[in-house]
N, C-alpha and C positions, 0 to 999 in steps of 0.2 A: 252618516259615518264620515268621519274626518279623514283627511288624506295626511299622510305621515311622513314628513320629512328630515330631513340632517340638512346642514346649512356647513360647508368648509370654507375654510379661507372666510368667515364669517366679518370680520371688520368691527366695527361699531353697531353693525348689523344694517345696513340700506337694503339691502335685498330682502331679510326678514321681514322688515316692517314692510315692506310691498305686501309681504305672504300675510303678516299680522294686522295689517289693518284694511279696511275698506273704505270706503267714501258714501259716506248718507247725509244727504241735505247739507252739503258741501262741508262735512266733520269728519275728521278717522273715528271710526268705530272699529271695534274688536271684531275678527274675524273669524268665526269659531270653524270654518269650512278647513282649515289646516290646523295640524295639531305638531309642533316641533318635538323632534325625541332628543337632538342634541345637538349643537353649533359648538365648530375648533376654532379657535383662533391662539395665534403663538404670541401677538402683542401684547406687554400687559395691560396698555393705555386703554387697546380699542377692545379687549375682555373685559375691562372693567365697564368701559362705556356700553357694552351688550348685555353687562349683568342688570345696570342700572338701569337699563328704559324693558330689559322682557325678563325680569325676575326668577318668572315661572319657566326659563329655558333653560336644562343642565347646558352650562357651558364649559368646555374641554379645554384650559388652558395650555395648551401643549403642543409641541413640535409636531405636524400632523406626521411625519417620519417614525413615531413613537405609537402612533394610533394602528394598534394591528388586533388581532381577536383576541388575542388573553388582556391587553388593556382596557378592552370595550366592555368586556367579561366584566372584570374586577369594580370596573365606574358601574356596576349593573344596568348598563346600557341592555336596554330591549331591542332587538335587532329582527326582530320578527315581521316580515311583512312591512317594511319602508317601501313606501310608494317615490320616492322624487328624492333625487339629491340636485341642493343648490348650490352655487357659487364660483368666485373662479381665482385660480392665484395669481402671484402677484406678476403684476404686468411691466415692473419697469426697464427689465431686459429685452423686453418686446418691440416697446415705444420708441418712437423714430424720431423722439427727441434724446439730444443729446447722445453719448454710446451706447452703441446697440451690443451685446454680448450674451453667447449661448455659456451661460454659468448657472449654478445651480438652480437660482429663481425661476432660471428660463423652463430648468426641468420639473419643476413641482406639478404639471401636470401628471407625470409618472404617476405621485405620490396621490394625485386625485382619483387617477386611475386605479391604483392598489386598493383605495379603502372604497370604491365604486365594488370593485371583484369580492372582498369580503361583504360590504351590505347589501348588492345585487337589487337595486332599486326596480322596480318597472320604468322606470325613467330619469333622465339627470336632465338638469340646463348647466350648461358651464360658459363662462362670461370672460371675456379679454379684450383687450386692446387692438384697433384695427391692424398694429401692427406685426401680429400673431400671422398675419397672412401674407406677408414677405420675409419675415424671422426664415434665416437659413440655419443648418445645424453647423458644426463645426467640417464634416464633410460636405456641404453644398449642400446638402437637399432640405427642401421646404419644411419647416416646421410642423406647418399646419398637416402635411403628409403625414407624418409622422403619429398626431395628437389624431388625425382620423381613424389610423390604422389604429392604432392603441385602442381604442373605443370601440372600433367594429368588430373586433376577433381578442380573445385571448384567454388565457386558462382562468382557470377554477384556483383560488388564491388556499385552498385547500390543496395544491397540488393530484387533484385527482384525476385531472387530466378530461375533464367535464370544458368541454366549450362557452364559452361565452360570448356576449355581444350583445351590442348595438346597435339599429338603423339610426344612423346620425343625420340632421335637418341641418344647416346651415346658412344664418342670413345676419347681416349688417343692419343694427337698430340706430335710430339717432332718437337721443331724449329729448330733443324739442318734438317731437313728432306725438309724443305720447302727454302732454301738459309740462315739463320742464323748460323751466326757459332757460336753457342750456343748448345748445347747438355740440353735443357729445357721440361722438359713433364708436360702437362697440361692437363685438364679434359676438353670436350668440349661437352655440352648440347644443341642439336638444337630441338627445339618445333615448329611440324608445326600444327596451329589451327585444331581441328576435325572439325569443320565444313565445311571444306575447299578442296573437293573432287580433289585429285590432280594426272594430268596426268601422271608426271613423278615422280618417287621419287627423295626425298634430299641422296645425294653425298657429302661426304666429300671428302676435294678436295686430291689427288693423290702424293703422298711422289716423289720426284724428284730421279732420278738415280743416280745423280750424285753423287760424293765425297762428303761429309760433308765439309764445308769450315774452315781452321782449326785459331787461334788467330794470327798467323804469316801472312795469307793472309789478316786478316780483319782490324790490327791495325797495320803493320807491318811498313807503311809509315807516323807514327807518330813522331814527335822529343822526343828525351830522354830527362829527366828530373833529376836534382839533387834534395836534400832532402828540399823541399819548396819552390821548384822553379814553375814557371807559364811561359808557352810556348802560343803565340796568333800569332806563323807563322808557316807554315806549311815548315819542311826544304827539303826536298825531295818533287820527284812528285809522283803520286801514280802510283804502277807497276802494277795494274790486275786490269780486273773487277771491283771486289766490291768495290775495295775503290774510285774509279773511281766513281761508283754511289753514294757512300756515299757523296764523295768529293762536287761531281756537280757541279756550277761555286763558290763554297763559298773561300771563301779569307781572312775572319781571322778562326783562330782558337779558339775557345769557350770552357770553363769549362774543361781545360786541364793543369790541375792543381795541383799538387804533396803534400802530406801531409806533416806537418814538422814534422817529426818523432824523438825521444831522443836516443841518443845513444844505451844501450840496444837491443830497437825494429831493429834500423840499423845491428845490429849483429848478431839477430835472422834472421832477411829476408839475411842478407848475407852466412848465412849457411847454409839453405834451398835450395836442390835442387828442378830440376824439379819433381814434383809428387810427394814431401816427404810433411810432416809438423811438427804437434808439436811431433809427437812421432817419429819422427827423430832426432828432437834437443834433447830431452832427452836422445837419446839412445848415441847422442855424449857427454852428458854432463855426463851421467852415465861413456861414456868411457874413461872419461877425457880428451877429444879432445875438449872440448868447458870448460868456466870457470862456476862454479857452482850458480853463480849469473842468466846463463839463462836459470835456468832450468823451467820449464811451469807448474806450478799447476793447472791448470783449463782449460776447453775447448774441443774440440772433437778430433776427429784422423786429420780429418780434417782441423783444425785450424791453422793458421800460413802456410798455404799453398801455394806451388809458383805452379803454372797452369801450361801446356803443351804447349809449342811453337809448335809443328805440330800437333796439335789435337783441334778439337773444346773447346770452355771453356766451366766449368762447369756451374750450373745457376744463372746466374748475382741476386743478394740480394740488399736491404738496405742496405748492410753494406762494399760495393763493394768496399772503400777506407778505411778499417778496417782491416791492418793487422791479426789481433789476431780474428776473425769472419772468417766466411768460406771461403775455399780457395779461395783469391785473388792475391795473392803477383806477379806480373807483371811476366815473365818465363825467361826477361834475363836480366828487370834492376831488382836493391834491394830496393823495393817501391813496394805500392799496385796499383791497377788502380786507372786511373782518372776518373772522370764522362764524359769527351768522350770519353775515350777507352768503358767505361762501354755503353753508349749509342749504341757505335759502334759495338760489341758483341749482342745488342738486335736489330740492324739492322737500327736505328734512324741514318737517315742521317746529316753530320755536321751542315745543315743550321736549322735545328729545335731547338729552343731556348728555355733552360729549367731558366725559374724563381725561383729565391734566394740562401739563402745561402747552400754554398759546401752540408751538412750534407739532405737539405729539395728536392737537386736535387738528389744526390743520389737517396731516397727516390721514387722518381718518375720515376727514370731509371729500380730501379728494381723493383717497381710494375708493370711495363707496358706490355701487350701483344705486340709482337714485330712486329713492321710496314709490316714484308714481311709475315712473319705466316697469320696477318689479311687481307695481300693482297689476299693469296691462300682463304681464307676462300672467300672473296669479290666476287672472280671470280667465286668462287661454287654459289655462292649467285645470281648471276648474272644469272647463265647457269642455275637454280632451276627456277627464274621469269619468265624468256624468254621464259621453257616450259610447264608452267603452268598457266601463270595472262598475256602474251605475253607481259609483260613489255621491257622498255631498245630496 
């Protein structure tokens, strides 16, 4: 019997596809051990991109603010017996880059929490940004205080005045740990129902021994790209593992596609070594080793940065084809990434199709929890039912 889940805050779906696919003889395969009842998402971009790769999943285009019981009714949403709700909102009011602000984004947990007390799962995972754990509210106190209590105690969205809750787990993931060669930490919140007397405890699932896999192994058999150039063959075949699985039978190559960049930026990414950025250009321009035209008035240490060819990347952003945003600049051409290198650093295999324009895929690449992270989580999820609801 299959475990039933809702998917919020849904994206282009990276956390789905951990729940929907497995790994057999280094291929995704279909994963019939979960069965999706319905994933929200309010983007059009990244709904459409969630229609296009898992068809067979009602998706709920809509302000999740709007999702309450007479709407779930009307979508004839079956709400019966939801074992797991996934996902987590958006994080950029969290993130300790750039301004930090307690505004509405910041509060969508509420609204996660609202439609948690109407489906009343056996369990949820909810995912955020490390920054969620020094997020103050607008009176001083801790966020994360807050997102806890809301989770452990609260009514019946029935107003009946019926208690609720959950025993909330809390632990810090990084997806290099789990196969992504991505160097990414995340906050992860599992709630299993108190009423739900349970044999085994929840497990998160077990960081792998291996080597971190580094930007060379994961996008290494990509074609080079000149300054606005668009590549849709793959010219090499892949040498390891992972891009092996990335690869799978797919045959063209998708959203691999080079920014046209103005002279200027070409000079800046051309002077950048591995692991320097803008206060490197400066410190050449200071030396008179560069012309005084590039020198950087604005931006972090960070910024204008070229990544590490044998080291995992840093964590893939929105802005992951924006030179002058945090470190992106490719480690050995003079260019940012594309949104498939980008997708490929979060572990999304070539055949996943991400909908519209360059700027809205971004976007979706680097919001997403990455397909193998939510894999490891799946299988915890899996070995939690098995010994406790004898599901699967």
């Amino acid at each position: 019997m299959a475990i039933k889940v809702v998917d919020l805050f849904s994206g282009a779906g990276g956390l789905t596809l951990g729940f929907r696919k497995k790994i057999y003889r280094n291929k995704f395969v279909d994963d019939d051990r979960f069965k999706f009842v319905f994933a929200n998402e309010f983007d059009p971009f990244a709904a459409e991109s969630f229609r296009t790769n898992f068809p067979d999943i009602t998706m709920l285009e809509e302000d999740i603010g709007n999702l309450d019981l007479n709407y779930l009714k009307n979508k004839e949403i079956d709400l019966k017996d939801i074992d797991l709700i996934i996902g987590g909102p958006p994080c950029q009011s969290f993130s300790t880059v750039g301004k930090r602000q307690y505004d509405n984004r910041a509060k969508m947990y509420k609204e996660y929490r609202r439609v948690l007390a109407i489906v009343q799962p056996k369990m949820f995972i909810f995912e955020n940004v490390l920054g969620l754990l020094t997020m103050k509210t607008d009176e001083g106190r801790p966020v994360i205080n807050d997102v806890l209590e809301s989770f452990e105690n609260f009514q019946d969205i029935d107003n009946e005045y019926k208690e609720l809750g959950y025993k909330v787990e809390r632990k810090v993931l990084n997806a290099k740990d789990f196969g992504v060669p991505q160097s990414r930490e995340r906050v992860f919140l599992v709630g299993i129902r108190n009423d739900i007397n349970v044999l085994s405890e929840w497990k998160f699932p077990t960081e792998s021994k291996e080597k971190p896999l580094t930007i060379a192994q994961a996008i290494g058999d990509l074609p080079p790209l000149e300054n606005g150039e668009e590549n849709t063959h793959y010219s090499q075949n892949p040498y390891n593992k992972y891009q092996r699985l990335m690869r799978g039978n797919t045959k063209t190559l998708e959203n691999h596609i080079n920014s046209n960049n103005g002279e200027r930026m070409r000079q800046i990414m051309a002077a950048v070594v591995e692991g320097e950025g803008r206060e490197y250009i400066n410190k050449l321009v200071t030396e008179g080793k560069l012309p005084k035209e590039l020198y950087l008035t604005s931006g972090y240490s960070n910024t204008y940065g070229r990544l590490w060819w044998n080291k995992p990347s840093t964590t893939i952003t929105n802005n992951l084809s924006t030179p002058s945003a945090l470190r992106c600049i490719h480690p050995k051409q003079d260019r940012a990434l594309t949104p498939r290198e980008g997708a490929r650093l979060q572990s999304f295999p070539d055949s996943f199709k991400f909908i519209g324009p360059k700027t809205r895929v971004n976007v979706q690449v680097g919001n997403a929890v990455p397909p193998l992270l939510g894999h490891a989580l799946a299988n915890s999820v899996c070995e939690f039912f098995k010994n406790n609801f004898d599901l699967i």
